[in-house]
N, C-alpha and C positions, 0 to 999 in steps of 0.2 A: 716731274721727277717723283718717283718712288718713295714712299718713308722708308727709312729704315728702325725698326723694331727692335727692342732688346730683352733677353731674356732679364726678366726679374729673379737675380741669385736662384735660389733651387726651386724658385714655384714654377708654375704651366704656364704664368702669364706672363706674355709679350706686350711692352709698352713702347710707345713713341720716346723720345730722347728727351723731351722738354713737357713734364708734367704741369699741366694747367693749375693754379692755382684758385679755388672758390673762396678765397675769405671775405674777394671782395664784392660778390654773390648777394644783393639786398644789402650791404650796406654803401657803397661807393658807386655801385650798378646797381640800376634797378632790372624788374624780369626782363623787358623788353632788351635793355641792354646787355643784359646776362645771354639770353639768347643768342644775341646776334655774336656776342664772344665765342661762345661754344659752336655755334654752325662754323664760325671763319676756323675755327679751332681743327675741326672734325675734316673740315674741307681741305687742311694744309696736309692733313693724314695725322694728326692729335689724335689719342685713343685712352690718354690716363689721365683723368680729374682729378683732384684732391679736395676734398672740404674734411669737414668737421660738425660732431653736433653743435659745440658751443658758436659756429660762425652764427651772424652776428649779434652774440647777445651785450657785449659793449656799449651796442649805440643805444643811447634812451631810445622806452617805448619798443624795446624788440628782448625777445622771451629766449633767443637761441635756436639752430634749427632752419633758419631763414635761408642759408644758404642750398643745404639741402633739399628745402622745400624747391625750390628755384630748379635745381638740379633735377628733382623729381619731376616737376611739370615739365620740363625741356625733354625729357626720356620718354616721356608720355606723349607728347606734340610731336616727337619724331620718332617712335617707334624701335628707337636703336640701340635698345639695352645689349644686345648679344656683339655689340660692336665696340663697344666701351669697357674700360677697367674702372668701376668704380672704389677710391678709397676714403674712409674716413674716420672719424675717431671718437675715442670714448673718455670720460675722469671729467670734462669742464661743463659738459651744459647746467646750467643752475637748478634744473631739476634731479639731474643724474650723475651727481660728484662724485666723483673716488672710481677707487676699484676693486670692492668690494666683488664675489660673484654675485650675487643677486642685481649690484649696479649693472657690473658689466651687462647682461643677459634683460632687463628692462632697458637700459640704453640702446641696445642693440635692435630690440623691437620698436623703436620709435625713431629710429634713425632709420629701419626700415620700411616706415611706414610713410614717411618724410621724403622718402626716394622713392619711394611707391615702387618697389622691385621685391623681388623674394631675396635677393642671396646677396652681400657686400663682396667684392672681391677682394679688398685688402681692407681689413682692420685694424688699428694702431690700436695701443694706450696713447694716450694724447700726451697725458704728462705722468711719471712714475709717481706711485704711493709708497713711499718704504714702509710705509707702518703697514700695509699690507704682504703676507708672506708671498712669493712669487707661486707656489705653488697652488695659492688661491686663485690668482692670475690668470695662469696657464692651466689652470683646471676649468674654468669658468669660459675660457676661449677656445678650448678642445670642446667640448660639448656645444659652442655652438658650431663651428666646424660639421660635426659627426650630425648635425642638425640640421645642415644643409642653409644655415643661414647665412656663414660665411666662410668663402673660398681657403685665403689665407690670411695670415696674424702678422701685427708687426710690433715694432717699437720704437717710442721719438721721446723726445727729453726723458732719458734713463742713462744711469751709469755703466761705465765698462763693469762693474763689478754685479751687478744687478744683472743687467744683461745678461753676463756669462753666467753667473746661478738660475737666470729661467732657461736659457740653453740647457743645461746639462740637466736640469729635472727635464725638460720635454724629452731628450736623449734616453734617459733611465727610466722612465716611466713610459717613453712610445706614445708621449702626445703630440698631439699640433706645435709644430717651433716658429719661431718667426725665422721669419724669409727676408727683413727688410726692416731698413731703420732708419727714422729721419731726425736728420742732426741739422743744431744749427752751422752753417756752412757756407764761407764765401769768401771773396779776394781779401776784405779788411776783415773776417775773422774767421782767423784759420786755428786757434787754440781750442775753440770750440770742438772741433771734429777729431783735429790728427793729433796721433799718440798713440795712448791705450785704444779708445772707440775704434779706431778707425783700422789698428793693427788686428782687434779684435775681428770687426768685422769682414777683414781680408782672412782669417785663417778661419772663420765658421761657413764663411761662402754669404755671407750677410750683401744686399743691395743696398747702397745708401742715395734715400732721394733727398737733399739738403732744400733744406725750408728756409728763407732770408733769402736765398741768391745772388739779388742784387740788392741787398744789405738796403731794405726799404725804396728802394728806386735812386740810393746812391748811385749803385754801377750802373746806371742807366748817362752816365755823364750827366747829367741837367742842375744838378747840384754842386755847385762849383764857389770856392772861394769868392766872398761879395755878390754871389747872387742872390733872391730869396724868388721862393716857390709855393705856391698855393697850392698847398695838396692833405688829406687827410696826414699823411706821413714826412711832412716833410723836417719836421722835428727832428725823428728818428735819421734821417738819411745827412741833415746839414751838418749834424755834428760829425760825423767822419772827412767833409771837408776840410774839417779845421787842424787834422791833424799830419804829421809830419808822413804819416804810410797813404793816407787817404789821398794826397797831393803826388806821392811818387807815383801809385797806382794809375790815380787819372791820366796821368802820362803818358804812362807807359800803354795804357789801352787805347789811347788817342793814336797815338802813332802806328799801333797793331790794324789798330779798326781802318787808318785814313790809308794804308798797306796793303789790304782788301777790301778797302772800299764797303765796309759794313757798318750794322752801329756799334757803338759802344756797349750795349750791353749784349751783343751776341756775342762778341769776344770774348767778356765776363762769363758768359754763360760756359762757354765754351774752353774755356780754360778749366770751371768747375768740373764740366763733363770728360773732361782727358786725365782727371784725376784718381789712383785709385781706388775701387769699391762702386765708386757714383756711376750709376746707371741712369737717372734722370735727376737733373735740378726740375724744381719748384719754381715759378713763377707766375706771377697772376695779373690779368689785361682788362682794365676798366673800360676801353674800347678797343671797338676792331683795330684802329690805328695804331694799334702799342701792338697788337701782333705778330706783326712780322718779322721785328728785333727779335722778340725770344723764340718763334719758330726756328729762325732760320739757325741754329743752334744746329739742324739737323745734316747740313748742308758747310755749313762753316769746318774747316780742319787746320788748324794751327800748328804752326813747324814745331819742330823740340826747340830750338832756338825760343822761339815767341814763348811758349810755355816755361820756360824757364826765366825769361825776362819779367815774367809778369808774376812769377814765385819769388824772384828774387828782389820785385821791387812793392811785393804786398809781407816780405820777411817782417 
């Protein structure tokens, strides 16, 4: 079967359904198994990576960058930058905070040196500076643009109000806009995205690729009421067990999932992706064996019925 491709809001670039996530790129995987994520990746017809500089400078003993570097060497071992959408971000690496221009524009060059590629095809702010004017911003991201360093611009943790002020200066000024914006986004947290963002980014023609997805490998079902899980995340994922939406939900995707016979978290996925604005969720596969739940995203199609069952039991 075919991929099928989606336009990303008003850019030239065409992405797969289910954007790969790199955070856990050197630190949960190592190269070898970064590797072998991305080939099964590329092979299922995946075409849009996401990292960041700051991946993973969390872990003791790692500087930031690691993920990228990983990314890098895999583009270089397989030749296949012109087949790929690569995106990443700027404001966290411990060397290159904020966003400042000057940040933005040395971030840029050491994120592309790390990818070992000439051009990023999507560039985020990673997380918004308000103390920074937006027209710093968006001046500092058009020139590298007009620079041939990066395709196009985006935005993730920023506000509807932000947002819409660097919009309308790129507008009146004729610079680079962003095309795309990653919120966080998913079955147990929907306050995050919809409202203002998300109304917002339906009337600018904005793509939203939502990051959490599967709300740390909650939606993934394996995280259930009295179980415990050994996972770097599992902190983050068990507490939504415990709560009164977290339990409807698991339900309600249990029943979806055992209805077409998929897993649990391709339904998750897929419930995000029928949502509107979302062009591709986020999710990220520490081995090939976790792959094929979020591929198949691509292929999965859920009734109005099911999509609203599963809105009205993650209400």
């Amino acid at each position: 079967m075919t991929a099928s491709l989606r336009k990303l809001g008003s850019s030239d670039l065409e992405v797969y359904p289910l954007s790969l996530g790199g955070n856990v790129f050197g630190w949960t995987a190592d190269e070898t198994q970064s590797f072998a994520v991305l080939d099964a990746y590329t092979a299922a017809g995946g075409n849009f990576i996401d990292t960041a500089d700051s991946y993973s400078a969390w872990v003791e003993g790692h500087v930031g960058g690691e993920s990228e570097t990983i990314i890098g060497n895999w583009l270089k071992a397989r030749g296949n930058r012109a087949d790929v959408v690569i995106a990443t971000k700027v404001s966290q690496h411990p060397d290159f905070q904020g966003l400042t221009a000057a940040n933005i524009k040395a971030a840029a060059d050491a994120s592309l040196r790390r990818l070992g590629t000439d051009h990023i095809d999507l560039y985020y702010t990673h997380f918004d500076k308000p103390e920074v004017p937006v027209e710093e911003i968006i001046g500092a991201l058009d020139e590298l643009v007009k620079a041939g360093k990066v395709r196009h611009i985006a935005a993730s943790n920023i506000s509807a109000e932000r947002l819409e002020a660097s919009l309308a200066f790129s507008d009146r000024e004729g610079l680079a806009r962003y095309v795309a914006l990653q919120p966080h986004y998913n079955l147990v947290s929907r306050d995050t995205y919809e409202g203002d963002l998300q109304n917002l980014a339906e009337r600018e023609g904005l793509a939203a690729v939502p990051y959490f997805a599967l709300a740390s490998g909650f939606l993934t079902g394996k995280y259930r009421p009295g179980t415990t899980v050994r996972s770097a995340r599992a902190e983050g994922a068990a507490k939504h067990a415990q709560t009164e939406r977290g339990r409807k939900v698991l339900t309600a995707l249990d029943e979806i999932a055992a209805a077409h016979e998929a897993p649990v978290a391709t339904v998750a996925l897929s419930w995000l992706a029928s949502q509107p604005t979302i062009t591709a969720p986020i999710a990220s596969a520490r081995t090939v064996e976790q792959l094929p739940a979020l591929v198949g995203v691509d292929q999965l199609r859920l009734t109005e019925e099911e999509v609203g069952r599963l809105t009205e039991a993650s209400a």
